[in-house]
C-alpha positions in Angstrom: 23.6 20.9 -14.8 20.6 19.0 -13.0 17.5 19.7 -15.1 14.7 21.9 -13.6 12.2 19.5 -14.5 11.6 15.5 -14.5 13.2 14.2 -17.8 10.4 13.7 -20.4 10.8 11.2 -23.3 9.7 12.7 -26.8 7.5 10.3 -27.7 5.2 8.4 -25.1 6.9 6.3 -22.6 6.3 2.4 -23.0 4.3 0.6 -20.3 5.9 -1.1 -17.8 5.4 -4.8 -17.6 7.0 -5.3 -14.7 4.9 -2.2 -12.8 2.0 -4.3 -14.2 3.2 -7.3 -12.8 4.5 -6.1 -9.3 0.9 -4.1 -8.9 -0.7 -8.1 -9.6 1.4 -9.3 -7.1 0.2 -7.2 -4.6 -3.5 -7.3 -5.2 -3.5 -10.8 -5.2 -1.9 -10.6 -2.0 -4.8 -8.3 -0.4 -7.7 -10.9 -2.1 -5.5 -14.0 -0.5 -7.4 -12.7 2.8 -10.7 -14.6 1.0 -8.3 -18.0 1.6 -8.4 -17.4 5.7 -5.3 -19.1 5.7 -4.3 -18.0 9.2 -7.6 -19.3 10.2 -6.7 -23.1 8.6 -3.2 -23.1 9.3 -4.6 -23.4 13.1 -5.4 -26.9 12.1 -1.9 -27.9 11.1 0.3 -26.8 14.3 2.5 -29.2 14.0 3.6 -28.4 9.4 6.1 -25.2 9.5 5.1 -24.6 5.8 1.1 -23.8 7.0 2.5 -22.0 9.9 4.7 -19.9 8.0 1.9 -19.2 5.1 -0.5 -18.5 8.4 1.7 -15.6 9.3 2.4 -14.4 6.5 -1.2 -14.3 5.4 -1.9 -11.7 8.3 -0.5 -8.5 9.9 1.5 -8.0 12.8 0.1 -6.7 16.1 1.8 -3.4 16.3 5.8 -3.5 15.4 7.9 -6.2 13.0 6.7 -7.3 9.6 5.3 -9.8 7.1 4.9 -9.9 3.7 0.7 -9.0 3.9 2.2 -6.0 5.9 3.8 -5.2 2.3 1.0 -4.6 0.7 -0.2 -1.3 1.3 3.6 0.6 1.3 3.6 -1.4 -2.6 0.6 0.1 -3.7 1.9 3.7 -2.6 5.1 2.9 -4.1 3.2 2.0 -7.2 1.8 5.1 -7.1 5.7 7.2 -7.3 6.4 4.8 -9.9 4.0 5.1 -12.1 3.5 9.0 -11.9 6.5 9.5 -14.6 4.8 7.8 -16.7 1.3 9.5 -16.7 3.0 12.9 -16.9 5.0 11.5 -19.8 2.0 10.2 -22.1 0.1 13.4 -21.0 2.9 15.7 -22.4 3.5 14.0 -25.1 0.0 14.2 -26.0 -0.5 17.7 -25.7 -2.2 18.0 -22.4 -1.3 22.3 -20.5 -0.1 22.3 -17.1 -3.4 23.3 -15.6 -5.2 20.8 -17.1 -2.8 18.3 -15.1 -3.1 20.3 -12.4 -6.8 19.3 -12.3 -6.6 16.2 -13.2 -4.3 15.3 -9.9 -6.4 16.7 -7.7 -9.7 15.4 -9.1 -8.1 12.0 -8.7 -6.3 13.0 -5.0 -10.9 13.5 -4.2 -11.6 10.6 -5.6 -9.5 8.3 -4.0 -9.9 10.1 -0.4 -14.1 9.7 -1.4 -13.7 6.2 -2.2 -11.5 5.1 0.6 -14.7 6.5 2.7 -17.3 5.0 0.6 -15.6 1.6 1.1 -15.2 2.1 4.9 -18.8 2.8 5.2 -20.2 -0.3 3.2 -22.7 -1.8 6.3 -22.9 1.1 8.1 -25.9 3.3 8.7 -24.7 5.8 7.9 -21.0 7.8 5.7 -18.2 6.6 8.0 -15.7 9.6 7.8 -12.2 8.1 8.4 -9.2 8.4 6.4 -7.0 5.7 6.8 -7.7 3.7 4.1 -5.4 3.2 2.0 -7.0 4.8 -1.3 -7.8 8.2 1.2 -4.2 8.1 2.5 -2.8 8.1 -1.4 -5.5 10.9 -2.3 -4.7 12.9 0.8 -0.9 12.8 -0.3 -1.5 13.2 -4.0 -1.3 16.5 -4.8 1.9 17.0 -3.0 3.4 14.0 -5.4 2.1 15.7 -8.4 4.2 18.4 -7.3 7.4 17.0 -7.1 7.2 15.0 -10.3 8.3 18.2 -11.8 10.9 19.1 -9.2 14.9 18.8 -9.6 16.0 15.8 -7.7 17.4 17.7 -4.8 14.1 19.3 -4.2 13.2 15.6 -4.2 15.4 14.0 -1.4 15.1 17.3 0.4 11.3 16.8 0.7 11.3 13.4 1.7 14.0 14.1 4.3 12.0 16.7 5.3 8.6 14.2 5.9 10.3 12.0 7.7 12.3 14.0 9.9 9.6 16.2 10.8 7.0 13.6 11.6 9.5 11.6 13.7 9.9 15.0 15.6 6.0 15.6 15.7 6.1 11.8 17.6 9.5 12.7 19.9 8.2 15.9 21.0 4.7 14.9 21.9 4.3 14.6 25.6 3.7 10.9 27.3 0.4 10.0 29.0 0.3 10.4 32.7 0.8 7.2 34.6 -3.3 7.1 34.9 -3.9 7.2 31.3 -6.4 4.7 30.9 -6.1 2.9 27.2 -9.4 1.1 27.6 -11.1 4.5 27.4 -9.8 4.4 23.3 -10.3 1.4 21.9 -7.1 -0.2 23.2 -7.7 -3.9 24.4 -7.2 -4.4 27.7 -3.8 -6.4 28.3 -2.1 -4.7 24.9 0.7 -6.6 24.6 2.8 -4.4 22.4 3.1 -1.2 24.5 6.5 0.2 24.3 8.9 1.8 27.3 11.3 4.8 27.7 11.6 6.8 24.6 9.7 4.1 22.1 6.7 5.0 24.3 5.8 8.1 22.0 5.1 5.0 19.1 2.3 3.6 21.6 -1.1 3.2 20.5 -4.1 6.3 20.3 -1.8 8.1 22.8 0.3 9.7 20.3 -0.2 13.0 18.1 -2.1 11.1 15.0 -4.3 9.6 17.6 -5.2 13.6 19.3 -5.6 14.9 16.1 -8.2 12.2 14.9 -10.2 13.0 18.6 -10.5 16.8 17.1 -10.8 16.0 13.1 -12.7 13.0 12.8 -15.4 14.3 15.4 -15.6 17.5 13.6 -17.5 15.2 10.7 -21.2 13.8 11.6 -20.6 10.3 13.3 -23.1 7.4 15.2 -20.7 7.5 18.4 -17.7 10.1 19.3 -14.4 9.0 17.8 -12.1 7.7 20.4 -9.7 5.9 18.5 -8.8 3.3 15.8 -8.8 -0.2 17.5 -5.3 -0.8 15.1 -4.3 2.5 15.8 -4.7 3.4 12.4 -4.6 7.6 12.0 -5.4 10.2 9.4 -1.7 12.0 9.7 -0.4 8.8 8.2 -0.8 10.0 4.9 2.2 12.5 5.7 4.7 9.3 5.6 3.0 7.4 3.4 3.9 10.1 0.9 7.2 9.8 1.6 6.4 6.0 0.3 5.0 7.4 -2.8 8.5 9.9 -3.2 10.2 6.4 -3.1 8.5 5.3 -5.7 8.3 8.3 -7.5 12.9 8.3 -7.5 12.3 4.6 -9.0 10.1 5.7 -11.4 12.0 8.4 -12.7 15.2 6.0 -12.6 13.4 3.4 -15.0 12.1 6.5 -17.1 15.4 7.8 -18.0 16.8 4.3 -19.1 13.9 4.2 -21.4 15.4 7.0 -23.1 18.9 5.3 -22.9 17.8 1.7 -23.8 20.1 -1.5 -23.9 20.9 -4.7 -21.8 23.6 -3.4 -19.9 21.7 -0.1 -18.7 18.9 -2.8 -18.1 20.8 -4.5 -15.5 22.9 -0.9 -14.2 19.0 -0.2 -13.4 18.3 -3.5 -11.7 21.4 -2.8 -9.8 20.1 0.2 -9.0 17.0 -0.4 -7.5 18.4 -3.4 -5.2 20.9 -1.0 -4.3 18.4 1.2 -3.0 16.0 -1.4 -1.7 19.1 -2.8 0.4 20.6 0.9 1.6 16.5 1.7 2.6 16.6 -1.0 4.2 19.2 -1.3 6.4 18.5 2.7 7.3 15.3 1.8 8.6 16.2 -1.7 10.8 18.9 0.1 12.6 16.0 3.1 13.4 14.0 0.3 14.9 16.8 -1.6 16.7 18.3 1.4 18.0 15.1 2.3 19.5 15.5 6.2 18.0 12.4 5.3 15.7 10.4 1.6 16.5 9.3 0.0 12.9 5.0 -0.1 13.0 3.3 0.0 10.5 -0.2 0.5 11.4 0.8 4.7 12.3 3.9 4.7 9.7 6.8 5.1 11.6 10.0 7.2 9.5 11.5 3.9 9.8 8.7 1.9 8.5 8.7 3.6 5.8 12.6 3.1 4.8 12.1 -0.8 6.2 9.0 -1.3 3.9 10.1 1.4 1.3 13.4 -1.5 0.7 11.4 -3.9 0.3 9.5 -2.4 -2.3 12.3 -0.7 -4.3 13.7 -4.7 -3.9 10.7 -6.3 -5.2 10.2 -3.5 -8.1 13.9 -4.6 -9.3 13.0 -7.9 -9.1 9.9 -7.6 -11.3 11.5 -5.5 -13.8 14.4 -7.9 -14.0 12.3 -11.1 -14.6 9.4 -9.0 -17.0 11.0 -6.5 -19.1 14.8 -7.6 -18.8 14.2 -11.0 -19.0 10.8 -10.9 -20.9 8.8 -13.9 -19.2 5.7 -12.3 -20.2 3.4 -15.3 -20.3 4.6 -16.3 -16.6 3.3 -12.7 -15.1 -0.4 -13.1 -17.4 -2.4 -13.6 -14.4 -0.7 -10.9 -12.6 -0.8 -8.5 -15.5 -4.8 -9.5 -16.0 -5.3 -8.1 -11.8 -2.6 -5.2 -12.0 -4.1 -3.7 -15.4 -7.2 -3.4 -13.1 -6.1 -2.9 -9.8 -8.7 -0.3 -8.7 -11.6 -3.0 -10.1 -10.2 -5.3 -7.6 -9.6 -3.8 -4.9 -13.4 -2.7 -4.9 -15.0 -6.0 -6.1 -12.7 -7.8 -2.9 -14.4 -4.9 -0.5 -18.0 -5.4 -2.0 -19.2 -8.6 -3.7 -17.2 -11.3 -2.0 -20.2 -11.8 0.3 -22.7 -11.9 -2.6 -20.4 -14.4 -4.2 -19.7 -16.5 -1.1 -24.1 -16.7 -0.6 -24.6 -17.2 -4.5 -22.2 -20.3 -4.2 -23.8 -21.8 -1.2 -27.6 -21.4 -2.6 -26.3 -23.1 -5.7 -24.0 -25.4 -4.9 -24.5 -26.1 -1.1 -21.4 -26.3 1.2 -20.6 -29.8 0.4 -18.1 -29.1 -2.6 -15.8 -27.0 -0.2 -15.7 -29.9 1.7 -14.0 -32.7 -0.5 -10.5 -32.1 0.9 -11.8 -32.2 4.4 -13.3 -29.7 7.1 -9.9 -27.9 7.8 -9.4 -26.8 4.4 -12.7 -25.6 3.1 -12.7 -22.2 4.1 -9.4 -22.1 1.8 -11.7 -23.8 -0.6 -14.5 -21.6 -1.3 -12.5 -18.9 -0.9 -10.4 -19.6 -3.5 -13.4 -20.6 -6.1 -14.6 -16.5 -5.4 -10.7 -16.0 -6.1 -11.2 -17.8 -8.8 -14.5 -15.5 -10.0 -13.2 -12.3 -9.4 -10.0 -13.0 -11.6 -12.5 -14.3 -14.7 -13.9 -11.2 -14.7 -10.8 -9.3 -14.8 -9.8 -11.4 -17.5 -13.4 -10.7 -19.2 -12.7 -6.6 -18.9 -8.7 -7.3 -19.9 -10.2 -9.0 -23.2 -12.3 -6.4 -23.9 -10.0 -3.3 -22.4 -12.1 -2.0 -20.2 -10.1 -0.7 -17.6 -11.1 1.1 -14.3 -8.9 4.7 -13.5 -9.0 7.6 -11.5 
């Protein structure tokens, strides 16, 4: 008979290297933006190594995919994975529903406040938008929480619910008139990723995100009236990008229960498992996109997108867990473990001290040591030397466990 609850280990759960590791991965990927290796790769047109590192280094213009694109739907994903986990240490040590029931949506505030404090770093004054990606994990938090105590068919239920209701909130949303002039909302003028026939309700800031942003976000004190995100980015993306974080959440549960039933072979039934998943997700959203029912874009969170990106993730979490905690190469993933132990830390030292350390290095140390390997490569230089800073003192709070959490 399927239990009313998630399944809940006795004692506390063991941490996951892997999740660790995987959670690295991905903030390193985010800081690799300090490299502006798109920007170098410019200088070597002719190499197909620099050009495919240049592409993968950035994000698409509206629909397809590359590994930077991966970054936000892992750190959702991270989220559904690890939430077994929490609730697991928390009962175990004693902690009353309503006291977890504060505690998630303390954090869900936190995480929306932050996202806004980050956004309004240089501005004159708070910046109220929501679509970074610490606001879109608070906004969806709560609802998370939730369903790490639901039965598993409340689980799928829900998530097929998400996605098919916000792919009908898009289909059913009416098309601009033939005058609808983009320009007016922050769309540049010659877009080149404007879809036609049915696609067209994926456009950019002419879709239902984009009308609700033009009532919320101008409901909040602002310089200028909100006409739209120049990406296209929206509030309402949080609704999918929960669905990312239920994906996670069904892995997380998956690797909880084969801590309770430990032993190679259910090791590798689990890593099975999760490429399993990672593949099925996967196809499920490429055929939305090719079949034009649902186009894959990232930037509002298609249904598809998040099937397409959610395989990805569910591949890569099987991958890490395979090569960290099946495998044990624990000294391979220490630099990645040192960054995922304090992923919050860096993802708010990357958003506000790389400019203080990019001036401290040139008043100390002039321009000139970037320059060694010659002009094209400097950039890549110095950015890796604040790389370089920001992991030491990671590595400075991992020695003395101080760890940043919400």
């Amino acid at each position: 008979m399927e239990p009313s609850v998630a399944p809940v280990p006795p004692a506390r759960a063991a941490r996951l290297l892997s999740l660790d590791a995987y959670r690295g991965f991905v903030m390193f990927l985010m800081a690799v933006e300090l490299l502006q290796v798109p920007e170098v790769a410019e200088h070597f047109s002719g190499n197909p190594v620099w050009q495919w590192l240049g592409r993968h280094s950035g994000h698409v213009g509206w629909t397809g995919c590359t590994l930077h694109d991966l970054i936000q739907p892992s750190f959702s994903f991270m989220v559904g994975v690890a939430l077994p986990f929490s609730l697991a240490g928390r009962l175990s040590a004693g902690a009353t529903p309503g006291k977890l029931w504060l505690h998630a949506c303390w954090r869900g505030l936190v995480l929306v406040l932050l996202g806004v404090f980050l956004r309004s770093i240089g501005r004159e004054q708070t910046y109220w938008t929501f679509e970074d990606t610490l606001s879109q994990i608070g906004l969806g938090y709560p609802l998370l929480f939730a369903l790490g105590f639901a039965r598993w068919r409340t689980v799928w239920i829900t998530l097929g619910l998400l996605l098919a209701g916000y792919w009908a909130l898009f289909a059913l949303w009416p098309l601009p008139g033939a005058g609808f002039d983009y320009s007016l909302y922050r769309v540049p003028a010659g877009w080149p990723h404007h879809f036609s026939g049915f696609s067209a309700h994926w456009n950019i800031n002419s879709n239902p995100a984009w009308a609700f942003d033009r009532w919320f976000l101008n409901a909040f004190p602002r310089e200028q009236e909100f006409m739209g995100n120049p990406g296209g980015y929206a509030t309402l993306s949080f609704i999918p990008t929960l669905g990312t974080m239920v994906l996670g959440l069904c892995a997380g549960r998956w690797i909880l229960q084969n801590q309770a039933n430990p032993g190679p072979r259910q090791d590798w039934l689990l890593t099975g498992r999760l490429a399993l998943a990672g593949l099925t997700a996967l196809a499920a959203g490429y055929s939305l996109d090719r079949s034009g029912l649902c186009p894959s874009v990232k930037k509002i969170w298609t249904p598809s997108w998040v099937l397409f990106s959610g395989g990805w993730c569910f591949l890569l979490m099987g991958a890490f867990y395979l090569m960290a905690d099946v495998l044990g190469w624990r000294r391979l993933f220490f630099p990645l473990v040192v960054i995922g132990t304090n992923s919050i830390a860096m993802y708010v030292l990357v958003h506000t001290t790389v400019d203080f350390f990019h001036s401290a290095l040139s008043t100390h140390f002039g321009t000139a040591p970037f320059h060694l390997s010659g002009e094209a490569l400097a950039p890549l230089c110095q950015g890796a030397t604040v790389l370089l800073l920001l992991w030491l003192i990671l590595w400075w709070m991992y020695r003395r466990r101080l760890f940043l959490k919400v």
